[in-house]
C-alpha positions as CSV (number, residue, x, y, z in Angstrom):
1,X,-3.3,32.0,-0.7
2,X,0.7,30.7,0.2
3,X,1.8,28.9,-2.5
4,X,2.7,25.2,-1.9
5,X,6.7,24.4,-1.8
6,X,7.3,21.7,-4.1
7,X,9.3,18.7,-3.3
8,X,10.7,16.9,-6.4
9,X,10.8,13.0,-6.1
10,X,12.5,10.7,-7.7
11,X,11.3,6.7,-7.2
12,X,14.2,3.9,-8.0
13,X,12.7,0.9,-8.1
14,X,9.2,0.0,-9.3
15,X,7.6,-3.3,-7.4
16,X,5.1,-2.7,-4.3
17,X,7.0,-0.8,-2.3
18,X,7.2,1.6,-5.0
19,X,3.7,1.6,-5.5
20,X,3.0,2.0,-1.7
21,X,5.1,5.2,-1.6
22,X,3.9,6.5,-5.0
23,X,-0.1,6.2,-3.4
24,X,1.5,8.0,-0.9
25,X,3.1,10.7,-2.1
26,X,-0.2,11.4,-3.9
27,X,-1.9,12.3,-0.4
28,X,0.6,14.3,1.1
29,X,-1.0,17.8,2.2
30,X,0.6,21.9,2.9
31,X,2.9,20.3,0.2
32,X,3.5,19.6,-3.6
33,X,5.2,16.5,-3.5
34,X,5.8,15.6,-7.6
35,X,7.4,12.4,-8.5
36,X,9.0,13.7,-11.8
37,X,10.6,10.2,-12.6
38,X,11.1,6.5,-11.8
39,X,14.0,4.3,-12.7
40,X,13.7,0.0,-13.0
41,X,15.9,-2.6,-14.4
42,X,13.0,-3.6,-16.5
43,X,12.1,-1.0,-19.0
44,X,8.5,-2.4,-18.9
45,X,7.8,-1.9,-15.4
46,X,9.0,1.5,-15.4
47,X,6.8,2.6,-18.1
48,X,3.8,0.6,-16.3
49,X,4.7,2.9,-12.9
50,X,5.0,5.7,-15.3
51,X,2.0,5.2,-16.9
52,X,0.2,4.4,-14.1
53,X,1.4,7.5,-11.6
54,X,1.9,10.0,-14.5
55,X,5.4,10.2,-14.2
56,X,6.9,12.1,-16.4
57,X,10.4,10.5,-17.1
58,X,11.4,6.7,-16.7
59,X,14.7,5.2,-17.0
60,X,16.1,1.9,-16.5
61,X,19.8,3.6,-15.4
62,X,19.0,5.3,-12.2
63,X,22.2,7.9,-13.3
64,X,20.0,9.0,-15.6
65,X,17.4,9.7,-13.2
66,X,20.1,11.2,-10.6
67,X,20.6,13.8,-13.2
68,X,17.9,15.7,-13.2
69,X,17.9,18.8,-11.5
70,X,14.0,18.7,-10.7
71,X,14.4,15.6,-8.6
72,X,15.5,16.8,-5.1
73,X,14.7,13.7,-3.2
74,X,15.3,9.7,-4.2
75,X,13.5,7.2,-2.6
76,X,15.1,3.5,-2.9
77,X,12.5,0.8,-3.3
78,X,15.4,-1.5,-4.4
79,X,16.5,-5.0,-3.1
80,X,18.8,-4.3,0.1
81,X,22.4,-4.8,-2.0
82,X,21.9,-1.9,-3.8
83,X,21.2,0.7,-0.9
84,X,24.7,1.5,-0.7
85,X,25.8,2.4,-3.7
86,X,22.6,4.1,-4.9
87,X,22.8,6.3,-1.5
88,X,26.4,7.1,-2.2
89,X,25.5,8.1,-6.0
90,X,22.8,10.1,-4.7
91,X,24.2,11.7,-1.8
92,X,27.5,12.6,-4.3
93,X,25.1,14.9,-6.5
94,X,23.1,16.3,-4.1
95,X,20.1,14.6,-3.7
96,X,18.4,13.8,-0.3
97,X,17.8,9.9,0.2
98,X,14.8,8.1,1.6
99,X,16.0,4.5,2.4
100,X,13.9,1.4,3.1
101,X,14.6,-0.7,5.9
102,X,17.2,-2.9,6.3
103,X,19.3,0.4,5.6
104,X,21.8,-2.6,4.8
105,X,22.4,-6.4,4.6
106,X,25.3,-9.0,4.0
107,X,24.1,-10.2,1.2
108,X,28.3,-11.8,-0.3
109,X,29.1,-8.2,-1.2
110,X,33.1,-8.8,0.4
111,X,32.4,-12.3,-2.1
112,X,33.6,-12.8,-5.2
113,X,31.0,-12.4,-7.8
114,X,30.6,-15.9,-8.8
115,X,30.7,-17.2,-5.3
116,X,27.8,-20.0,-4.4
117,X,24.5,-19.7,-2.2
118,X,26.2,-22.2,0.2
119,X,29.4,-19.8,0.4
120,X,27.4,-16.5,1.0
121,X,25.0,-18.0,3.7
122,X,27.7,-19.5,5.5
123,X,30.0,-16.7,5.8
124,X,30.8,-16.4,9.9
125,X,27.9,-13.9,11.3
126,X,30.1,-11.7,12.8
127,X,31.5,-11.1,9.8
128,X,28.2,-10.3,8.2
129,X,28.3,-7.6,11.1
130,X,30.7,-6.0,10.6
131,X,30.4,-5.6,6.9
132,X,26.2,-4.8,7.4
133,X,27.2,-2.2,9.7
134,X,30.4,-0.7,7.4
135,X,27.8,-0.4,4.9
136,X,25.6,1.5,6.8
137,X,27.9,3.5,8.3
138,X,29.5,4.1,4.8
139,X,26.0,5.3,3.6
140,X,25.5,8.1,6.8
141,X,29.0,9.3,6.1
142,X,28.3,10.0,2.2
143,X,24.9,12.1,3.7
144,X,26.9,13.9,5.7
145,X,29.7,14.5,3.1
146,X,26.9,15.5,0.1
147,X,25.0,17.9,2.8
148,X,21.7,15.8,2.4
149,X,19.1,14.1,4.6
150,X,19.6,10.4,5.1
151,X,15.5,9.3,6.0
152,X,14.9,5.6,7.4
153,X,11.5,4.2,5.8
154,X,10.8,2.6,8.8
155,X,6.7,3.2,8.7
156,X,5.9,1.8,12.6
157,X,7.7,4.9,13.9
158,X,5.2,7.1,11.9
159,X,1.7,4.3,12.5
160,X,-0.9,7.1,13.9
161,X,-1.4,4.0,17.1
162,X,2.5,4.4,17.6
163,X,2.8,7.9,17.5
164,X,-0.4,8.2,20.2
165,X,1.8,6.0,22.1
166,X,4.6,8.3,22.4
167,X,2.4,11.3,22.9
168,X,1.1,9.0,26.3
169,X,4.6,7.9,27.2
170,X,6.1,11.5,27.1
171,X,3.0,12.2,29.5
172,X,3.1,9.7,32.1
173,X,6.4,9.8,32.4
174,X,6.8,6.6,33.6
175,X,9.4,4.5,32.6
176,X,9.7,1.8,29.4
177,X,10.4,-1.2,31.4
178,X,9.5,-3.8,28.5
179,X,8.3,-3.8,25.3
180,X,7.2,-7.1,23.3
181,X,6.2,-6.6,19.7
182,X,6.4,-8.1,16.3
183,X,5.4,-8.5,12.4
184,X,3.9,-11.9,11.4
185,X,2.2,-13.2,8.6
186,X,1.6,-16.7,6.3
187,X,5.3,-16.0,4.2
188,X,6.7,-14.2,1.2
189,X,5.6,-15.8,-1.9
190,X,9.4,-14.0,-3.8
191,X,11.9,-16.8,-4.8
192,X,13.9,-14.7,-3.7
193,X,13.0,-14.0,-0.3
194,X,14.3,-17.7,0.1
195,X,18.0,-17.2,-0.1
196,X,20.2,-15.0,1.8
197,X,22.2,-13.8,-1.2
198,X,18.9,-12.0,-2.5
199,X,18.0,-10.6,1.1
200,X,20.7,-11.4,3.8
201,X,18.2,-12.8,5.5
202,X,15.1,-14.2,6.6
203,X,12.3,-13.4,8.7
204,X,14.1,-11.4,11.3
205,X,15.8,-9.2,8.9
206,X,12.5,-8.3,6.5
207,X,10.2,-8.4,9.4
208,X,11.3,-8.2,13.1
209,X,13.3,-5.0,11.3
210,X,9.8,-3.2,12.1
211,X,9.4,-4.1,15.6
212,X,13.3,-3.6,16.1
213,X,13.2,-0.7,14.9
214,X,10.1,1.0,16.5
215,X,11.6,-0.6,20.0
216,X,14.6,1.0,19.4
217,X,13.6,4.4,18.8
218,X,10.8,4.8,22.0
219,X,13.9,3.8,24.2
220,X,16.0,6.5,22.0
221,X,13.1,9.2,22.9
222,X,12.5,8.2,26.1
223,X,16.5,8.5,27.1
224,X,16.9,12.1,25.4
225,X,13.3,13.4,27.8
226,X,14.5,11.6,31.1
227,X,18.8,12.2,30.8
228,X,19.7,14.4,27.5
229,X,20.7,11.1,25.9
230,X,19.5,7.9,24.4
231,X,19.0,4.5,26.0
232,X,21.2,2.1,23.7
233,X,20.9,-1.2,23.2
234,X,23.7,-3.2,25.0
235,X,23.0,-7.5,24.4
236,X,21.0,-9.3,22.0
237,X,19.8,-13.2,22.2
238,X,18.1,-14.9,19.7
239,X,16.6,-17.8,18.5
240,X,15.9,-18.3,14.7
241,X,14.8,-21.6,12.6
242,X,12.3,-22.9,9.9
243,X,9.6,-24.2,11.1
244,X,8.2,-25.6,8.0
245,X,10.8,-27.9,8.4
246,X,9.3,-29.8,10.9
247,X,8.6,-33.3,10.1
248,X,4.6,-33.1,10.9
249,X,4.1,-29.9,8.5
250,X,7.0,-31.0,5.7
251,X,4.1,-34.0,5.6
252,X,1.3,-32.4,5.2
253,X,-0.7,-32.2,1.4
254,X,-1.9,-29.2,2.1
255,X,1.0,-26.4,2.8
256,X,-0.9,-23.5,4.1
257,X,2.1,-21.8,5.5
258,X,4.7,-20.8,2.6
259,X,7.6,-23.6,2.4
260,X,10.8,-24.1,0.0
261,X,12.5,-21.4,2.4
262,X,16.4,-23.0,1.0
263,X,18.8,-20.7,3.7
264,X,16.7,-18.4,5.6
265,X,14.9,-18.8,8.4
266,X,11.2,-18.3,8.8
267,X,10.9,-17.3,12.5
268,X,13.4,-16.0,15.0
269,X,12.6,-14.4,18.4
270,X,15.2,-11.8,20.0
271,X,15.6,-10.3,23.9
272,X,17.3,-7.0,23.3
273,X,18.7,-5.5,26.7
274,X,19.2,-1.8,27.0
275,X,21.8,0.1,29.0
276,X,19.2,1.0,32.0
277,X,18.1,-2.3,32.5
278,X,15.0,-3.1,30.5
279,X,14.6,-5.3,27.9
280,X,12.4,-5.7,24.8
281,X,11.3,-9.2,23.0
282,X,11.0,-9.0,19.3
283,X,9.8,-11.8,17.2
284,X,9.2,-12.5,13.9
285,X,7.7,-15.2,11.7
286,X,6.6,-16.3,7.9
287,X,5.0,-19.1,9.7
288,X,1.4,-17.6,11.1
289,X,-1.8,-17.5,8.9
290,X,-4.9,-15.1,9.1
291,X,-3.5,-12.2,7.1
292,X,-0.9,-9.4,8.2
293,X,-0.1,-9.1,12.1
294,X,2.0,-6.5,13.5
295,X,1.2,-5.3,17.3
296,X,3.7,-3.8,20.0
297,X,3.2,-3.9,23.6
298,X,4.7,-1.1,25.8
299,X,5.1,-1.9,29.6
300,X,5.5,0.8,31.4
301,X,6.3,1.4,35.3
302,X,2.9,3.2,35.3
303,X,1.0,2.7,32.7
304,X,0.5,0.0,30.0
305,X,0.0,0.7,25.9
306,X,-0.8,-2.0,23.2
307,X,-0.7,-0.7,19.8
308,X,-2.0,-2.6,16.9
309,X,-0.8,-2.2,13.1
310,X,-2.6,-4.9,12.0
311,X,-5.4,-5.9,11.9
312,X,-7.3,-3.5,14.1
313,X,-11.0,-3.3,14.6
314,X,-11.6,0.1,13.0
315,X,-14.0,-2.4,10.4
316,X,-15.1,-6.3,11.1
317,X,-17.4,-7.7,8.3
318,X,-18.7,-11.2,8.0
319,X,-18.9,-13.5,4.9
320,X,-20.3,-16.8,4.9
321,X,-18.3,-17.7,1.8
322,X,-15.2,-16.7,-0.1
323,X,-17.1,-15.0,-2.8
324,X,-19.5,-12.3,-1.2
325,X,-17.4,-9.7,-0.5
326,X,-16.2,-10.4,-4.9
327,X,-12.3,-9.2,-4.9
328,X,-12.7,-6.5,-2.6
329,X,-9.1,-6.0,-0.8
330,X,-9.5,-7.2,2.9
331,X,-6.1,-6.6,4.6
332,X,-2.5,-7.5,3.5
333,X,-1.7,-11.5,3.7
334,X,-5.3,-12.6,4.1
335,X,-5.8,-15.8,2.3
336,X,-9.9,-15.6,2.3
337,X,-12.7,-13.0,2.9
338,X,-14.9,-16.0,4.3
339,X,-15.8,-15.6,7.9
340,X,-15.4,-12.9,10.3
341,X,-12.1,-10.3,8.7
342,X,-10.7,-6.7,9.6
343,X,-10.9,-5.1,6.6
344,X,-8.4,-2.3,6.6
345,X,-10.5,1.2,5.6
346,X,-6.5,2.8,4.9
347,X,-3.7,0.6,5.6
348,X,-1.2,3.0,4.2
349,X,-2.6,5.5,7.0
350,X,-2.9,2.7,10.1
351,X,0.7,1.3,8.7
352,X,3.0,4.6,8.7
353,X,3.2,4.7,5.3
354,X,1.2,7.8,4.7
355,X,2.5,9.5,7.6
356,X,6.3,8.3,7.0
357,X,5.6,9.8,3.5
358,X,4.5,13.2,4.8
359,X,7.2,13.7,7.2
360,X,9.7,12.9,4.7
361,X,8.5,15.6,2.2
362,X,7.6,18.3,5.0
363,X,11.8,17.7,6.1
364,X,13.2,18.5,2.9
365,X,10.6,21.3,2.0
366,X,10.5,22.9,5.4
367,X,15.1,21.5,5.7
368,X,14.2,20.1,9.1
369,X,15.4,16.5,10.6
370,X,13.1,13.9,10.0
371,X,11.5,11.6,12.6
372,X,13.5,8.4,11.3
373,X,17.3,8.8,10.1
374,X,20.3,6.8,9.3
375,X,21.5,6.3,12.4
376,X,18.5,4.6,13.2
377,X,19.1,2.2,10.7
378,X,22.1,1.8,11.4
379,X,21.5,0.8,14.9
380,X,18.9,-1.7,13.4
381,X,21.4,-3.0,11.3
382,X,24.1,-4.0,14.3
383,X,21.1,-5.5,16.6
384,X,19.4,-7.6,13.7
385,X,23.1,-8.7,12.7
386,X,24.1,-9.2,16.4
387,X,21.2,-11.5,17.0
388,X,21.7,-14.0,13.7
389,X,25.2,-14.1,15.5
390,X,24.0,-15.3,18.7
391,X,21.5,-17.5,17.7
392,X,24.4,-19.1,15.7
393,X,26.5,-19.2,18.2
394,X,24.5,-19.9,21.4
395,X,25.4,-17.3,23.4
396,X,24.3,-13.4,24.4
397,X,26.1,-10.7,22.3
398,X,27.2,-7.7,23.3
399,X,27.0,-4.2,21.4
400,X,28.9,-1.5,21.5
401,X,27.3,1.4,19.7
């Protein structure tokens, strides 16, 4: 029987994401994949993930973690200001880097230290371009130096209804003439998804990122098969705003949509036009109840392809009250199991995690490029930053990438 290679992982960071990847790592087949230690600020949530995932070391210095010549492979489950310089440290001692998406953010970091909320989110947004996108770039160039992997956690590339997708596009051979996707859901409940300083910002950055992102790479794919090179991304427009703002809903007793959003928006919607002509509409919003929704919709010249994340109808069940179904998890965002739901039989699998996961270990085992890389987020990066630019400033921006 072939021995299995073993992959040596290293978690930084130990919230939900962190717990998402660690179930994940656990299911990953043809391969060992062994996280051998996890690093947090708190020293009580990283013996808690420890604990819980039978990790071997915890630290709440990630150097520490770094140094250990068994890890082989980090994977950042940190808040977005500290990709960079945890990449860079990683990549410097030779370890391969998974990094969540946004690969970057403007989150003040060209600020002084002490400078205010109001002064962060009202830096000029082409500014926050350029600085994003010097990050990111900064992060693919310390790869490159260190001789390690850079791997984009974007999951909808690696969603099994995604994937299928490609498989059909590559076949028909038509061509991608519009796309129209995005991530939805009732709001983040995190203080600190609230101000830009914690996430350089709102809706479109923590969620239309996925649609972005997945619309990105299909027109990448499909460029390389039909002319040896990708389709880029050329304009962005945008829209963005708080809709809990609105007088009717500030009024209401009831707030069933999350609120207190203090310099973020909750909903933006983007046209993105690509170099042959077509376009893509990405939106995003913390503004829509019924639990998690993330669909794309592929228009092709001769063919047509709606994939749906979530929810999908893999499994409806119906409750006629909250309570019959006990605390049974239901899907991600769902605020009651009364009623007709889609509970979700393996939303790591349907989601991309799994798969994203798999890949991941199989390209450092097997020293392969994975499916998502850095230059993928990086190209995120410029077309999320380009659109808060031209919803600020009313006009369509061009890209030069």
């Amino acid at each position: 029987m072939t021995k299995q290679k073993h992959v040596g992982i290293g978690v930084i960071g130990a919230g939900f994401l962190a717990e998402t990847r660690a179930r994940c790592y656990a299911q990953v087949s043809g391969y060992h994949a062994d996280i051998v230690a996890v690093a947090a600020r708190s020293e009580a949530s990283a013996v808690k993930f420890a604990e819980r995932y039978h990790v071997p070391h915890h630290y709440t210095d990630y150097h520490q973690l770094l140094a250990l010549p068994e890890v082989e492979m980090v994977d950042l489950c940190v808040p977005n200001h500290l990709h960079r310089p945890i990449a860079e440290a990683a990549a410097a001692v030779g370890k391969h880097i998974v990094c969540t998406k946004p690969l970057t953010a403007y989150v003040g970091q060209d600020l002084p230290a002490d400078a205010s909320d109001e002064a962060i989110s009202a830096v000029d947004r082409q500014h926050m371009l350029t600085v994003a996108a010097q990050d990111a770039q900064a992060i693919i160039e310390a790869a490159e130096r260190g001789g390690v992997k850079l791997m984009y956690g974007e999951n909808w590339i690696y969603a099994p209804s995604l994937v299928k997708a490609e498989e059909l596009i590559t076949t028909a051979q038509g061509t991608i003439i519009e796309m129209r996707g995005g991530e939805c859901h009732s709001g983040s409940h995190s203080p600190y998804s609230k101000i830009w300083r914690y996430t350089g910002g709102g809706a479109l950055l923590r969620l239309g990122a996925h649609p972005i992102g997945a619309m990105l790479y299909l027109k990448q794919q499909e460029g390389v098969a039909r002319r040896g090179q990708p389709i880029r991304p050329v304009a962005v427009s945008a829209e963005v705003g708080d809709l809990s703002r609105i007088a009717s809903v500030a009024a209401e007793a009831q707030p069933w949509i999350t609120t207190g959003w203090q310099d973020v928006e909750n909903w933006a919607a983007v046209i993105i036009t690509f170099d042959d002509g077509s376009r893509a509409v990405a939106n995003a919003s913390d503004a829509v109840l019924g639990g998690m929704e993330s669909k794309l919709e592929i228009f092709m010249s001769n063919s047509r392809l709606n994939c749906n994340l979530s929810p999908n109808n893999l499994l409806q069940a119906y409750g006629p009250g909250p309570g019959v179904f006990g605390d049974a998890y239901i899907m991600e965002k769902v605020s009651t199991s009364a009623g007709w739901t889609t509970p979700m039989p393996n939303e790591d699998w349907s989601s991309g995690h799994l798969p994203m996961c798999q890949d991941f270990v199989a390209a450092v085992a097997e020293d392969r490029p994975a499916r998502a890389d850095g230059r993928l987020g990086l190209d995120v990066v410029r077309v999320v930053y380009a659109a808060y630019l031209a919803a600020a400033s009313g006009r369509r921006v061009g890209l030069t990438l």
